[in-house]
C-alpha positions as CSV (number, residue, x, y, z in Angstrom):
1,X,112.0,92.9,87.7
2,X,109.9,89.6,87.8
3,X,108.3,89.6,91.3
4,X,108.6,92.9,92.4
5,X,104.7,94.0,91.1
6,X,101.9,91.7,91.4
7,X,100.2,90.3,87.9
8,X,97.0,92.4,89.0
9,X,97.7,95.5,87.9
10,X,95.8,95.3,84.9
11,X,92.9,97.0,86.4
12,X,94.8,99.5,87.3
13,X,94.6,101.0,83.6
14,X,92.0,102.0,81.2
15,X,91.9,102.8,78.0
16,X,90.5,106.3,76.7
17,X,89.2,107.9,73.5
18,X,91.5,111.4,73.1
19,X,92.0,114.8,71.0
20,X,95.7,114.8,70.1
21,X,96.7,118.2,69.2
22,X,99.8,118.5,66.9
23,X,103.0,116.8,67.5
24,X,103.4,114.9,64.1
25,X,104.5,116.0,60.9
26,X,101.8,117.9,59.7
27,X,100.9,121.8,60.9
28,X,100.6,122.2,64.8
29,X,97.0,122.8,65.0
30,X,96.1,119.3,63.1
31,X,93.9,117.2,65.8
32,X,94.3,113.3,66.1
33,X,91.5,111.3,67.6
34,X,93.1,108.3,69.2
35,X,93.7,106.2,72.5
36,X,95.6,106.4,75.2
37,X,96.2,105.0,78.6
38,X,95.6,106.5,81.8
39,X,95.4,105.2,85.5
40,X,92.6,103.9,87.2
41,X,91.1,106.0,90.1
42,X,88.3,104.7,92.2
43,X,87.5,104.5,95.9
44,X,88.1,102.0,97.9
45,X,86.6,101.3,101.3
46,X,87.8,99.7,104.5
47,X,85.6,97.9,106.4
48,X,86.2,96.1,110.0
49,X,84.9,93.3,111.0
50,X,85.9,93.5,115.2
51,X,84.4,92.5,118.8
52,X,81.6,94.5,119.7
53,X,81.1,95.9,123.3
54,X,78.4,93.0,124.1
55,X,80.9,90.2,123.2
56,X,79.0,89.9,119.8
57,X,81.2,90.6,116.4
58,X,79.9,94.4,114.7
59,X,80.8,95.6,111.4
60,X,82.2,99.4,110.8
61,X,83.7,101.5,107.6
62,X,86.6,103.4,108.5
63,X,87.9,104.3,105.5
64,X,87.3,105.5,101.8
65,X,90.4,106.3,100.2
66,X,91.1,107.1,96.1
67,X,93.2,104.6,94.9
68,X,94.7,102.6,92.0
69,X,92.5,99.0,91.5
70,X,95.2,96.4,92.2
71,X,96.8,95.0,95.5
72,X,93.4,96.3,97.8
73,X,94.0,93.5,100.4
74,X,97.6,94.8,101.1
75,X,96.6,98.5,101.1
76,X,94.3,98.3,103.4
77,X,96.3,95.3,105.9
78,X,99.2,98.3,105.3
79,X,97.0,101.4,106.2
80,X,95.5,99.9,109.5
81,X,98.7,98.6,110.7
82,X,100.5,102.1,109.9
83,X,98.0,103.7,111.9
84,X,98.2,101.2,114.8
85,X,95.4,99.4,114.5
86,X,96.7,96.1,113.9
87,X,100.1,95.4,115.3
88,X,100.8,92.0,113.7
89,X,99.7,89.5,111.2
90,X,98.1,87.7,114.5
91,X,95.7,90.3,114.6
92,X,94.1,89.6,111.6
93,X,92.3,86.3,110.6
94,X,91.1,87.5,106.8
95,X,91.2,90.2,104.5
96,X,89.5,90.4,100.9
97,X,87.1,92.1,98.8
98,X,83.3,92.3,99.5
99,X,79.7,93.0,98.3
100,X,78.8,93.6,94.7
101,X,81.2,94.7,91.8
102,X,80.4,97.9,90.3
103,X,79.5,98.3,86.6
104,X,83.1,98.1,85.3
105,X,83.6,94.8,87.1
106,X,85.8,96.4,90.5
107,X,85.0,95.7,93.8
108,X,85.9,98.9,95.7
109,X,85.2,97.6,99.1
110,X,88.0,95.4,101.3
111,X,86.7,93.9,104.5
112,X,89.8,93.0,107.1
113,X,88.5,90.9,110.4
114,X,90.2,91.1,112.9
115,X,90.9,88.5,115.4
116,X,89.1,88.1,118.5
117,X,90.2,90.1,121.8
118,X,92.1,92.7,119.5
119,X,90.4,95.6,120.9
120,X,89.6,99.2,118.6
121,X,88.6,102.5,119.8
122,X,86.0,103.2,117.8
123,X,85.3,107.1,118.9
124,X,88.8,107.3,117.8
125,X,88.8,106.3,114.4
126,X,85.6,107.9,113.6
127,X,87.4,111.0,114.6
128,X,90.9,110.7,113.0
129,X,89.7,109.2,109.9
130,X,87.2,111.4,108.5
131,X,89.1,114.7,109.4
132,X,92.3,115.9,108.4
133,X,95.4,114.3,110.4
134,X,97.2,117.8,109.8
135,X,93.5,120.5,110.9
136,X,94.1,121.9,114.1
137,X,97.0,120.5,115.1
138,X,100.5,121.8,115.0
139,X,103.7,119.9,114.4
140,X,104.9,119.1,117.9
141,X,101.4,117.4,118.7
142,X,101.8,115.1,115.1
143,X,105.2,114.0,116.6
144,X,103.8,113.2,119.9
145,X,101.2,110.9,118.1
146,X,104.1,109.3,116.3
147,X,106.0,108.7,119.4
148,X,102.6,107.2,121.0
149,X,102.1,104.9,118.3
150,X,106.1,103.9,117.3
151,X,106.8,100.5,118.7
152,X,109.7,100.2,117.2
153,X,113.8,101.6,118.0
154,X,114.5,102.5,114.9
155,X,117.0,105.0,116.1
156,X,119.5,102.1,117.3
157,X,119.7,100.3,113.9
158,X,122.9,99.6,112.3
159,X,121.5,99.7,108.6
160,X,123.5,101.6,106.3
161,X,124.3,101.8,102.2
162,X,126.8,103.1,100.2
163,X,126.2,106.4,97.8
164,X,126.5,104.1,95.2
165,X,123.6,102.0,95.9
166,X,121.5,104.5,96.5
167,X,122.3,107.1,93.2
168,X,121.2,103.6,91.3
169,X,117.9,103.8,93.3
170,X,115.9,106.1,90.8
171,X,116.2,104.1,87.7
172,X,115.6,100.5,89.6
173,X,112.4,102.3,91.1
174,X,111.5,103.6,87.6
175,X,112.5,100.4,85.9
176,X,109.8,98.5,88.1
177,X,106.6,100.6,87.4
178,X,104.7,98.5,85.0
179,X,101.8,100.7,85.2
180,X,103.8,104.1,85.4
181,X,105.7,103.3,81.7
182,X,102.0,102.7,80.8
183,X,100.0,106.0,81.5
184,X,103.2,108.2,83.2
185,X,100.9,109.2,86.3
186,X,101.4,107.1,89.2
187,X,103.3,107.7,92.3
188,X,106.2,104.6,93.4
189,X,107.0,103.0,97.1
190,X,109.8,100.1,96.8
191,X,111.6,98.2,99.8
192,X,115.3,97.7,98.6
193,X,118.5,95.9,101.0
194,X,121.8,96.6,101.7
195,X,122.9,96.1,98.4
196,X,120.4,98.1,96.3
197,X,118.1,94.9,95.4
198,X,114.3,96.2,94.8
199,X,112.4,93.5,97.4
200,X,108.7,94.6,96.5
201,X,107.6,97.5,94.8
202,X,104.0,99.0,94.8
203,X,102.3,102.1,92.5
204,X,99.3,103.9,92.9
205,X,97.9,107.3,92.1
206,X,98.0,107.9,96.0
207,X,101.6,108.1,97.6
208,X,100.5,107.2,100.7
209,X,98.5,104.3,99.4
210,X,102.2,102.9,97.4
211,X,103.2,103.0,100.7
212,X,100.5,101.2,102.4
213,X,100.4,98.8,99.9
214,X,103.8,97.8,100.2
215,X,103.6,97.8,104.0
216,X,100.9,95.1,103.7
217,X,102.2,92.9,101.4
218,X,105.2,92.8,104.3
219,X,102.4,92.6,107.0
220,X,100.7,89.3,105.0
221,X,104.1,87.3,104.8
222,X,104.9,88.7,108.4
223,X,107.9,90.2,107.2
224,X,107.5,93.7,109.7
225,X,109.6,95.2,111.1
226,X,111.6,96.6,107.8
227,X,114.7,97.0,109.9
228,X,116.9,95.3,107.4
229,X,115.5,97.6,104.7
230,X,115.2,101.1,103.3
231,X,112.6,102.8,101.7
232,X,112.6,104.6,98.1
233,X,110.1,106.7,97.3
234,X,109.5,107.8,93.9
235,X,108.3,111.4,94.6
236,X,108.3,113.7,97.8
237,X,108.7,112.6,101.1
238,X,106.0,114.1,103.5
239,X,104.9,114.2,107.1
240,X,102.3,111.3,106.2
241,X,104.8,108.9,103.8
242,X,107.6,109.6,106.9
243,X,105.1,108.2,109.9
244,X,104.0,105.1,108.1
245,X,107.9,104.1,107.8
246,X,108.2,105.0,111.1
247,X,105.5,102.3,112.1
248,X,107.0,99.9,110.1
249,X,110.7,100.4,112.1
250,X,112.3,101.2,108.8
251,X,115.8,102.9,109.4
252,X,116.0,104.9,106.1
253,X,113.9,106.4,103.6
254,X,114.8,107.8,99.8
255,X,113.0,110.6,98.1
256,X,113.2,111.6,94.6
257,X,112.0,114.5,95.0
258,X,111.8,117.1,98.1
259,X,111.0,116.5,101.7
260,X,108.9,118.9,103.6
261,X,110.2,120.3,106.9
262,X,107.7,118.4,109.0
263,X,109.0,115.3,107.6
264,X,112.5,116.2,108.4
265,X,111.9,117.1,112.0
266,X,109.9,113.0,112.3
267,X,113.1,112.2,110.8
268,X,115.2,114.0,113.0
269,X,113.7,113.3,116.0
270,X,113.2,109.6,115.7
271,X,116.4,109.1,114.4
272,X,115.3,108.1,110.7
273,X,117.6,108.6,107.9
274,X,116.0,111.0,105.2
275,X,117.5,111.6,102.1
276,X,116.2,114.0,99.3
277,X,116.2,114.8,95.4
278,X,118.0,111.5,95.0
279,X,119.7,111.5,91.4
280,X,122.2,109.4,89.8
281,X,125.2,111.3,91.3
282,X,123.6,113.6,94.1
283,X,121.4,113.6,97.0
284,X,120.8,115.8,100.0
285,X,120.7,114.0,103.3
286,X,118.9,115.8,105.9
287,X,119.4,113.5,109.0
288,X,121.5,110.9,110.2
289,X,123.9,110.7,107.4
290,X,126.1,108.0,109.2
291,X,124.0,105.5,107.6
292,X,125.1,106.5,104.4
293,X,128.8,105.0,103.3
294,X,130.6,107.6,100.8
């Protein structure tokens, strides 16, 4: 799986002093103190470097996010070009980390400028991103801000696998998380092709922030749109997981676990191929199963 998970995961553990209660040889309520590994969680923030309105360059946060340490540059390319920020890799002249590590060494804030003439509503992003996508709204309205958004037909592509391919999906997916076989806790987005190769694969304690991360690494090679692709996901499939795939024109995604109904309906209506509590022998397929070969 050489490739698929980039070398700098190894922030994304830590090492921590435990009670270990029972489970050997001797009586059940004998306590152990030992290690163990768990996954890094910190914040990360996302800073923009754009135009101002006076023709002069401004600086604004847009973003703080609880992630995994590891890949920061692609999760936060990933995020603003799944929220239609950035529609290209020409929008963007440099990403990386900035200002002063905290005490455990991390830098937990990404600065992405942009190139000049892209143009940012401000009011907008100050609004969307420090309230809840999903407060206030109903479903219909989140669809009509996908549709908005979309710019590309995913509903026309010709991508399709066989069952085969994707019952092997699950154990690829789990055979890539180098950080997962560590502490058990994070949460899996990998691109695979036609034939069932994993491409890239990304982990973080966020499901949306795999996602984004794996997005990104696509967005720095300019590698979008993922028409030639499908997604495996290595828990549910929501609403939020759904859109971002969506913006990257990606013609099928596959869930381990269960999708929620709003994520069928984005499925459904943009003509996405969603499939569900994908095992080794079985999956449900909630829309367009013609991309699926049995």
């Amino acid at each position: 799986m050489a490739g698929l998970v980039d070398p700098s995961w190894i922030p994304s553990l830590k090492h921590v002093e435990i009670s270990r209660v029972g489970g050997g040889a001797e009586a059940a309520d004998d306590v152990a103190v030992t290690n163990d590994v768990v996954a890094t969680e910190e914040p990360l923030e996302i800073r923009l470097e754009l135009d101002g309105t006076s023709g002069d360059r401004i600086e604004r946060s847009i973003s703080i996010t609880m992630r995994t340490p590891g890949n920061d540059e692609e999760l936060a390319l990933g995020f603003l070009f799944s929220e239609g920020i950035v529609k290209g890799a020409k929008d963007v002249l440099t990403a990386g980390p900035c200002g002063l590590p905290a005490r455990d060494g991390l830098i937990n804030v990404v600065r992405v400028e942009l190139a000049p003439g892209v143009s940012v509503e401000l009011d907008r992003l100050e609004r969307h991103f420090y309230t809840s996508s999903s407060c206030g709204v109903c479903g219909k309205a989140s669809l009509d801000a996908v549709a908005i958004q979309g710019r590309f037909d995913v509903a026309s592509n010709e991508f399709s696998v066989s069952h085969r391919v994707l019952g092997a999906l699950p154990e690829a997916l789990l055979s890539g998380q180098a950080v997962f076989e560590e502490t058990g806790g994070l949460h899996a987005s990998g691109l695979f092709d036609s034939e069932g190769k994993l491409i890239a694969l990304r982990e973080d304690v966020g499901r949306h922030n795999a996602l984004d991360k794996l997005i990104g690494s696509r967005l720095q090679t300019n590698a979008l749109p993922l028409e030639n692709f499908g997604i495996a996901l290595s828990g549910r499939a929501s609403f939020e997981l759904m859109q971002k795939a969506m913006m990257a024109g990606c013609p099928l995604v596959a869930a381990v676990g269960a999708p929620s109904s709003l994520a069928v309906e984005l499925a459904r209506e943009f003509g996405i191929t969603l499939i569900g509590f994908l095992k080794h022998e079985q999956f449900n397929v909630y829309s367009r199963p013609d991309r699926v070969n049995v």
